[in-house]
C-alpha positions in Angstrom: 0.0 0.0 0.0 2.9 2.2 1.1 4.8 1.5 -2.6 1.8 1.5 -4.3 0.8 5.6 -2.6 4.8 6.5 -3.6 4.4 5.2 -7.0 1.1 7.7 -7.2 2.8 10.5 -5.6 5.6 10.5 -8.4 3.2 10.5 -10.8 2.2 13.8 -9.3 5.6 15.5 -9.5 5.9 14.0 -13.1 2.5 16.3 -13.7 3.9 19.6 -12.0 7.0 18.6 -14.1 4.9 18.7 -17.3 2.5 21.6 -16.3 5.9 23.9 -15.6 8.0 22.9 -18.6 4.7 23.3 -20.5 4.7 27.1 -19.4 8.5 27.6 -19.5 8.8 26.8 -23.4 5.3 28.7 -23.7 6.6 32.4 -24.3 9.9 30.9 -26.1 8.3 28.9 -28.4 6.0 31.6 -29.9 8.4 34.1 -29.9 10.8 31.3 -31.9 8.0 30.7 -34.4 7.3 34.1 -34.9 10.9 35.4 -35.7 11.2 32.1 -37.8 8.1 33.0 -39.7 9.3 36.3 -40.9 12.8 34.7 -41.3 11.8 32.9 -43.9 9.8 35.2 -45.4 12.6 37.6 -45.7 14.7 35.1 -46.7 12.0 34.6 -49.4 11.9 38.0 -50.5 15.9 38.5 -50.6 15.8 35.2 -52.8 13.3 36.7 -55.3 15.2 39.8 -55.5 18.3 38.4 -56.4 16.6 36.5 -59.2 15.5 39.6 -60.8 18.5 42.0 -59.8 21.8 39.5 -61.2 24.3 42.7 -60.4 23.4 42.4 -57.0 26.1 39.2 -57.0 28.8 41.7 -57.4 28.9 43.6 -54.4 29.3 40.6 -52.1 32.4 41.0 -51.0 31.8 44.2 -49.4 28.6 42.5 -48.3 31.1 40.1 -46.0 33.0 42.9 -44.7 30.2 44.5 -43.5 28.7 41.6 -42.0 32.4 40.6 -40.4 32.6 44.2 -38.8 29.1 44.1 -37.6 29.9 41.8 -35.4 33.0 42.5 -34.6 32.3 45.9 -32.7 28.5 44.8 -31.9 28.4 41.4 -31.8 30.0 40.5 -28.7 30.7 36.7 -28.7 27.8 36.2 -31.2 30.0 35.5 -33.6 30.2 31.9 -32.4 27.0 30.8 -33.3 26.0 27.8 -32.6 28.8 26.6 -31.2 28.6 29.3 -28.2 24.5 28.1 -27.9 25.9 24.0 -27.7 28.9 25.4 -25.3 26.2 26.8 -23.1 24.1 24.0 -22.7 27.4 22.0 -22.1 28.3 24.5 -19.2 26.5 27.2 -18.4 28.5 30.3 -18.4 28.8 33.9 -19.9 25.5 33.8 -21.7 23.9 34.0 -25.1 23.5 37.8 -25.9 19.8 38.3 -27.4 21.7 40.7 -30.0 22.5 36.9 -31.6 18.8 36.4 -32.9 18.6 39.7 -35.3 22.3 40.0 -35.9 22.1 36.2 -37.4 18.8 37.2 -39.2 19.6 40.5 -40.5 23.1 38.9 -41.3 21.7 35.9 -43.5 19.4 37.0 -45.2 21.9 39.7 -46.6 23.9 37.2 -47.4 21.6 35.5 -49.3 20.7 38.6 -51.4 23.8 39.1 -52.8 24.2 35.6 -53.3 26.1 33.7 -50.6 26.0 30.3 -50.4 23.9 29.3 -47.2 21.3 27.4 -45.8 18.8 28.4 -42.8 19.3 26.0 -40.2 22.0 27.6 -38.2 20.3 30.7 -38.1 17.0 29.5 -36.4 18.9 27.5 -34.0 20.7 30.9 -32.8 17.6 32.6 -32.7 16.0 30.1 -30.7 19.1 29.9 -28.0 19.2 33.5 -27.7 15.7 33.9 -27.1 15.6 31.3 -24.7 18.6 32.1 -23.4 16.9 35.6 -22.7 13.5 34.5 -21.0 15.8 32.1 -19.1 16.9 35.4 -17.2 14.0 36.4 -17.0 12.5 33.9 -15.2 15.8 33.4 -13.2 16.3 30.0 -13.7 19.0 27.6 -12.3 21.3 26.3 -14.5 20.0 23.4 -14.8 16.2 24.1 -16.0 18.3 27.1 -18.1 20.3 24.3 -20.1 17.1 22.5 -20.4 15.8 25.7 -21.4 18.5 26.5 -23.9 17.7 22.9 -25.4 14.0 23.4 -26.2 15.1 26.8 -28.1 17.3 24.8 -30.7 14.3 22.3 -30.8 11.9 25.4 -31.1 13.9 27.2 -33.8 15.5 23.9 -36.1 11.2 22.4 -36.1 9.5 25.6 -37.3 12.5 26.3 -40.1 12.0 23.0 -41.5 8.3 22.1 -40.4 9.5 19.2 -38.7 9.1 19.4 -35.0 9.8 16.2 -34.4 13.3 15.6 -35.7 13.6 19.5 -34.2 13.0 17.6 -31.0 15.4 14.7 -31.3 17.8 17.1 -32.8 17.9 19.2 -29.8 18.9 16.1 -27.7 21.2 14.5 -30.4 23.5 17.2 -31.8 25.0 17.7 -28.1 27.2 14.8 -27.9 28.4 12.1 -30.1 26.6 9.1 -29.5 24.9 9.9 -26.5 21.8 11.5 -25.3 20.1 12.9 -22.1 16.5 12.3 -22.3 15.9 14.7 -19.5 14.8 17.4 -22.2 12.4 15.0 -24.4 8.9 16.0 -23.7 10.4 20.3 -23.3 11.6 19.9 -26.4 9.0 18.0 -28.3 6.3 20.6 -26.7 8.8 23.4 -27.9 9.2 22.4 -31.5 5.3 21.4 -32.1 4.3 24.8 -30.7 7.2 26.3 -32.6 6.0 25.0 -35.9 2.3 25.8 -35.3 3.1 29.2 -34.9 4.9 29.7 -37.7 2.8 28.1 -40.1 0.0 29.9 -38.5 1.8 33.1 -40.1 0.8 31.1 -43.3 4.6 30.4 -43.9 4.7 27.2 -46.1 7.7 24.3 -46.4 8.4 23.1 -49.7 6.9 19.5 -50.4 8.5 16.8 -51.7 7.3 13.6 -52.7 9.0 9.7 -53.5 6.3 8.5 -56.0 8.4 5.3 -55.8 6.5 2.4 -53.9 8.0 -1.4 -53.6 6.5 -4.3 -55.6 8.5 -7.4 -55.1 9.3 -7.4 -51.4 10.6 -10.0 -48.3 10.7 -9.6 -44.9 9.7 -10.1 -41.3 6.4 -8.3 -40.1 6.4 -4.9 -41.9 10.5 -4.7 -42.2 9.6 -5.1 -46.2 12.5 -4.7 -48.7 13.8 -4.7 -52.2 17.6 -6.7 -51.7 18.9 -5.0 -54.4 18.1 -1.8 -53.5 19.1 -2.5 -49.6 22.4 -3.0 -51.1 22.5 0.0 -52.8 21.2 1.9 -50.4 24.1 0.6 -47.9 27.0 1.5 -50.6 25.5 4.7 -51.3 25.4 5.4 -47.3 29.0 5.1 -47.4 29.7 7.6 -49.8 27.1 9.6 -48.4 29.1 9.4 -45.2 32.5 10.2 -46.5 31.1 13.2 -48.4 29.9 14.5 -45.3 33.2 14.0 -43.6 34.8 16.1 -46.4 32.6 18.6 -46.1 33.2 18.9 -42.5 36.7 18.9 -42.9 36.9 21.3 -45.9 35.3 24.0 -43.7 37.6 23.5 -40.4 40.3 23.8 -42.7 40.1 26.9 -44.7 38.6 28.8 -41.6 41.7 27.7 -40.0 43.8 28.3 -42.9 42.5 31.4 -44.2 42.5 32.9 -40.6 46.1 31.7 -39.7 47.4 32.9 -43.4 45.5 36.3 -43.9 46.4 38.9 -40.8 44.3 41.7 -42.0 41.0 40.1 -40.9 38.7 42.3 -43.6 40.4 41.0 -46.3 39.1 37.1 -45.9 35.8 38.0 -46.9 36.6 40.0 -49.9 38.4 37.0 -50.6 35.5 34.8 -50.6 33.2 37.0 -51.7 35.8 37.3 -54.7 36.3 33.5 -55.1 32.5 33.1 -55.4 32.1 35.4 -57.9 34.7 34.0 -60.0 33.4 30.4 -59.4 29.6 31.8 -60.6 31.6 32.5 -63.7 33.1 29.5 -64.0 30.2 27.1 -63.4 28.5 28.9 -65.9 25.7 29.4 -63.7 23.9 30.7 -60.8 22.3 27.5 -59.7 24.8 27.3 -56.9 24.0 31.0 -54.7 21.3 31.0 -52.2 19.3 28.1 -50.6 19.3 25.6 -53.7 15.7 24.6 -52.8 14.5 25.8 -56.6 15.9 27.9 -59.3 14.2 30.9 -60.9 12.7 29.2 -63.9 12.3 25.7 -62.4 15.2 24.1 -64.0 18.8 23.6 -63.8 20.6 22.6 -60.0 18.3 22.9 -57.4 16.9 20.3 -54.0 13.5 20.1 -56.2 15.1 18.9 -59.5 17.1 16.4 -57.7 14.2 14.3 -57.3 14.1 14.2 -61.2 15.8 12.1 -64.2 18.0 14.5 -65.2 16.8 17.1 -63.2 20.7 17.9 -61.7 24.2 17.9 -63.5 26.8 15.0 -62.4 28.8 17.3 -60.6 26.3 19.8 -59.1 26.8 18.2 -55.5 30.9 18.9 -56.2 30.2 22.4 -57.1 27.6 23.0 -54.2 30.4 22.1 -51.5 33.0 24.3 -52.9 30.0 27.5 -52.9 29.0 27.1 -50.0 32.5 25.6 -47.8 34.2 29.4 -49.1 30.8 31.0 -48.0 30.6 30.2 -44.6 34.1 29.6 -44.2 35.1 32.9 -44.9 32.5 35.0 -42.5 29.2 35.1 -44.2 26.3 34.1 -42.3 23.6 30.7 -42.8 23.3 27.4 -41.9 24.8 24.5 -43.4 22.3 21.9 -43.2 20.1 22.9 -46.2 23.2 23.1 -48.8 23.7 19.4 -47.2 20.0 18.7 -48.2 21.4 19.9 -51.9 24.8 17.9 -52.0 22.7 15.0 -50.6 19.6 14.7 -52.9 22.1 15.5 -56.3 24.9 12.9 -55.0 21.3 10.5 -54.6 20.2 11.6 -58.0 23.9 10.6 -59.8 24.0 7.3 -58.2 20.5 6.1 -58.8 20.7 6.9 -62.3 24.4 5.0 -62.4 23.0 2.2 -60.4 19.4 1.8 -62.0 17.7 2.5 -59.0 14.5 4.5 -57.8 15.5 8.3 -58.3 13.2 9.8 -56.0 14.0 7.1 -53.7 18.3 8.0 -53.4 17.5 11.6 -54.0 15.4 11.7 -50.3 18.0 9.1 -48.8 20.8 11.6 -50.1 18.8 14.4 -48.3 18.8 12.8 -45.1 22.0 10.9 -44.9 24.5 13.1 -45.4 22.7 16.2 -42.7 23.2 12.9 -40.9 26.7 12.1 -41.0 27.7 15.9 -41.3 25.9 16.7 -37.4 26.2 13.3 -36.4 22.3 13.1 -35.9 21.3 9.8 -37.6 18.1 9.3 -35.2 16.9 12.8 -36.0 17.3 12.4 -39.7 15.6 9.2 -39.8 12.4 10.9 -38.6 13.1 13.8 -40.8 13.0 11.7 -43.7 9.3 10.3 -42.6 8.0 13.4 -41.4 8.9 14.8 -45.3 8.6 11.9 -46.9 6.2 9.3 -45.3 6.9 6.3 -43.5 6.8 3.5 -46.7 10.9 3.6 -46.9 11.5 3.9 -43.5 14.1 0.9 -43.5 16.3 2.8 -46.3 16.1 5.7 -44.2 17.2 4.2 -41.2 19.6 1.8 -43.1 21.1 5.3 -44.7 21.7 7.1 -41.6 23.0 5.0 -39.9 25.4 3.9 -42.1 26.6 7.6 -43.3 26.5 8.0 -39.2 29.6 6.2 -38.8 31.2 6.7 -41.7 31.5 10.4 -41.4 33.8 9.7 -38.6 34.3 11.4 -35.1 33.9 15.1 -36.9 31.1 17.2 -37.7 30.2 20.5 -38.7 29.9 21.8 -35.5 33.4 22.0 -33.3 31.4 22.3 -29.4 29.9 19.0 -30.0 31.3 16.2 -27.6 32.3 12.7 -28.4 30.0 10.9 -26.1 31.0 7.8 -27.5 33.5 7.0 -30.2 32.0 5.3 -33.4 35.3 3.5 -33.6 37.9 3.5 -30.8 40.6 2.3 -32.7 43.1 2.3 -30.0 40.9 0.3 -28.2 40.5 -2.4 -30.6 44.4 -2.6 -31.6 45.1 -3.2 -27.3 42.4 -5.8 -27.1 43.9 -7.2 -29.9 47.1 -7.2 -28.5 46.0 -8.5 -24.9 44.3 -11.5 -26.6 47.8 -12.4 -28.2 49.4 -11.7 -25.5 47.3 -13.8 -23.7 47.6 -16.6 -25.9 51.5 -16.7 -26.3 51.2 -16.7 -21.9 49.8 -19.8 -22.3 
């Protein structure tokens, strides 16, 4: 009877738990959708705008000065990003100044005008840690409920960008560490990013749509695990190169940060020299395909996330090209995210090697998508329910089978420098001394 009222009685605090985390996210979360909302609708407008004003590509280097001196008198330690909203959650300590959420926004956005190469993710996560960040103070939490706090903020902001609030939710939990999560934040965060995205589609904001019109005829399996073997293999081998191609994009953009900042002493000069470089690659290409978000193209063809779902709809090397745009963009102080460029490189790497391999186009295009965000943030659970939240749940087991896979084989790296290693994917060290303890072992005996 005794266990039985103490079982009851936790339930209770579970409630409160619930009720007060419910009202906590409450203010963040519309605040989050809001600023997303018109986020993307300026990012809509700038986008348009550059279409129909070409020149506009020209003046981006000064563009990137701008935006580097910005934030270098007024920016504080925004300038971090989202590598100072994941080193706050890890240990709470100076703060995230709200300045973050319009510097990023006012920051991108001019960056995509004059035709940057940038996605949108990284901006709503640093608006949604810096808002949260700022009601945390407000409500004068300890650090404990503020890292919680912070948490649902990234949840908040990455669901309503994307209009999917419940990859925003894993993501939130997932991107910390390597290969380990604290569930401590689940239901925060899944309240944050639902209310997040309802909000912002409430401003009548809409997320493109994509579609795999591809559906299995022959299939085996257990229970509702139902697959084509041939395209289960495919779908493994192109997970590894999905993988490696996210490791290289990681690595590319450490690297020339860290090069061009170690190299070029006069710090103004680095973003005239990528704003220079992307001009001149514009030229070269032959094409503007490669500026912007990628999601579609002025007249509806050529290199864009859309087409990639095509036959035909991408060149072989557009995936190539879309790395080298956007690793000098954001490696060189413009402002964006990364993740939607990945959603590019992704669905046209899919494209190529479905139309090498024979296999469903649609099908690797979506896999593509979602595998490579997934080795490149080391998120494969998150991207897994990305991919069903934009593309239904048929293909679930290429999904998961894709992330997985492009998981481990984008190494102990990412995009994002604060993450942890929670657990290695592959301690080699620790393999070769087990190795060697078992010989030794044996010649002992």
């Amino acid at each position: 009877m005794i266990k039985r009222w103490a079982q009851s009685f936790d339930q209770y605090y579970i409630f409160i738990y619930i009720v007060k985390w419910f009202f906590y996210i409450l203010p963040v979360s519309v605040v989050v959708g809001s600023l997303v909302a018109f986020f993307l609708w300026l990012l809509d407008l700038a986008t348009v705008t550059r279409w129909n004003n070409g020149w506009l590509l020209y003046f981006l280097p000064f563009v990137g000065v701008a935006i580097v001196a910005l934030y270098k008198f007024k920016g504080k330690n925004a300038d971090a990003g989202n590598n100072l909203v994941m080193e706050e959650i890890h240990k709470i300590g100076g703060g995230i100044p709200f300045r973050m959420a319009p510097f990023v926004l006012f920051s991108t956005v001019i960056t995509h005008l004059f035709g940057g190469s940038a996605g949108r993710e990284g901006t709503a996560v640093q608006i949604g840690g810096s808002v949260a960040q700022f009601f945390g103070n407000k409500m004068r939490l300890n650090g404990e409920d503020l890292r919680i706090l912070l948490m649902t903020g990234i949840a908040a902001g990455f669901g309503a960008v994307f209009g999917t609030p419940i990859a925003g939710a894993i993501f939130a939990l997932e991107v910390l560490a390597i290969g380990r999560i604290k569930y401590d934040a689940l239901l925060p965060c899944f309240f944050a990013a639902v209310l997040a995205n309802i909000v912002c589609t409430m401003y009548g904001i809409e997320h493109t749509h994509y579609q795999i019109n591809f559906h299995e005829q022959a299939s085996i399996g257990y229970f509702i695990l139902k697959f084509d073997p041939k395209i289960l293999l495919w779908v493994t081998i192109s997970a590894v190169i999905f993988g490696v191609t996210s490791y290289l994009f990681s690595e590319l953009s450490h690297n020339i940060k860290r090069i061009a900042h170690k190299y070029i002493k006069w710090k103004y000069a680095i973003p005239m020299i990528g704003g220079g470089v992307i001009i001149i690659l514009t030229s070269i290409a032959g094409t503007t395909d490669y500026l912007g978000l990628g999601v579609s193209t002025e007249s509806g063809v050529g290199n864009s996330i859309v087409n990639a779902f095509k036959p035909g709809g991408v060149d072989t090397y557009s995936w190539l090209w879309k790395i080298i745009f956007t690793v000098v963009t954001l490696s060189t102080g413009f402002k964006g995210g990364e993740v939607t460029p990945l959603f590019f490189i992704g669905a046209a790497l899919g494209n190529v090697i479905a139309q090498f391999a024979g296999m469903p186009i649609d099908l690797f295009a979506a896999l593509g998508f979602i595998a490579l965000f997934a080795g490149a943030t080391n998120t494969p659970l998150a991207c897994t329910l990305m991919g069903v939240e934009l593309f239904g749940g048929e293909h679930v087991i290429y999904f998961a089978m894709a992330c997985f896979i492009a998981y481990y084989f984008s190494g102990n790296s990412g995009i994002y420098t604060s993450q942890q290693i929670g657990v290695h994917k592959a301690d080699l060290e620790h393999h070769l001394n087990t190795k060697k303890d078992i010989k030794g072992g044996e010649s002992d005996r």
